[in-house]
N, C-alpha and C positions, 0 to 999 in steps of 0.2 A: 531911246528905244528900250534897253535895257530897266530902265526905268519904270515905265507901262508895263512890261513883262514881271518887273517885281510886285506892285501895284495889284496885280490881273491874281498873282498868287498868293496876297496878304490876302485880299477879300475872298480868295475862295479858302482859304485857310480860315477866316472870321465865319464864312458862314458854316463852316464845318462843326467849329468850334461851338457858335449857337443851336444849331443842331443837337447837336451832343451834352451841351446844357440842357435843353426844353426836354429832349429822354431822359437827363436824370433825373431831373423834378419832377416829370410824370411817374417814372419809376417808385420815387421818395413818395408821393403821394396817395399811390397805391397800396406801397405799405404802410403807410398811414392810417391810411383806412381799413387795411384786413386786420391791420392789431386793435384798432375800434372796435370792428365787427367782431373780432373773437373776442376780447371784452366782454361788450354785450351780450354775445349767444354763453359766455362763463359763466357770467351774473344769473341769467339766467336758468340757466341747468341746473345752477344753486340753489337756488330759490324754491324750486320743482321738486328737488330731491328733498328740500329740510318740509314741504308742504306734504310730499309723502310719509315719510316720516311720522311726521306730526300724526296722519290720518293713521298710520298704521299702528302705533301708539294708542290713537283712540278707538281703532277695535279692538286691539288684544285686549284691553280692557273692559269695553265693552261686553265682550264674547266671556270673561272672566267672570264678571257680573252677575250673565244671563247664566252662567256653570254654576256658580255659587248659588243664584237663586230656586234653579231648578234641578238640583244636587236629590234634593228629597222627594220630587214627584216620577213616577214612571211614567213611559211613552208607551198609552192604549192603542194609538194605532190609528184611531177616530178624530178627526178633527170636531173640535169645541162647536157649540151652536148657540 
C-alpha cells in the first residue's frame, strides 16, 4: 500500500518536473529569439544611419558646389525664361 502511495508521488513529482522543464526551454527560446531580433533591428539601424550619413555628406557638398558656383552671380528676384 505504502508502496502505490510512493508510486502515486514519484509520477506526480516527474510530471512537475517536466512541466518545469518544457517552461524553461520555452523561456530559453524566447530569448533566443529577442537577441536575434535585436540583432537584426541593430544591423539595421546601422545601416540607415551610415546611409544617412552618406546622403548628408552628399549634400553639404553638393550645396558647397552650388555656393561656389554661384558666389559671383546676384539674385534678381525674377526667375530665368
Amino acid at each position: 500500500m505504502y508502496a502505490l502511495a510512493g508510486l502515486a508521488d514519484l509520477v506526480a513529482a516527474l510530471s512537475a518536473t517536466r512541466t518545469a522543464l518544457a517552461d524553461a526551454e520555452v523561456a530559453r527560446e524566447r530569448l533566443r529569439f529577442a537577441e536575434a531580433l535585436t540583432a537584426g533591428v541593430g544591423r539595421s539601424l546601422t545601416a540607415i544611419v551610415a546611409r544617412g550619413d552618406t546622403l548628408l555628406t552628399g549634400l553639404r557638398e553638393t550645396a558647397a558646389t552650388d555656393a561656389r558656383r554661384n558666389s559671383g552671380r546676384r539674385w534678381s528676384g525674377r526667375a530665368r525664361r
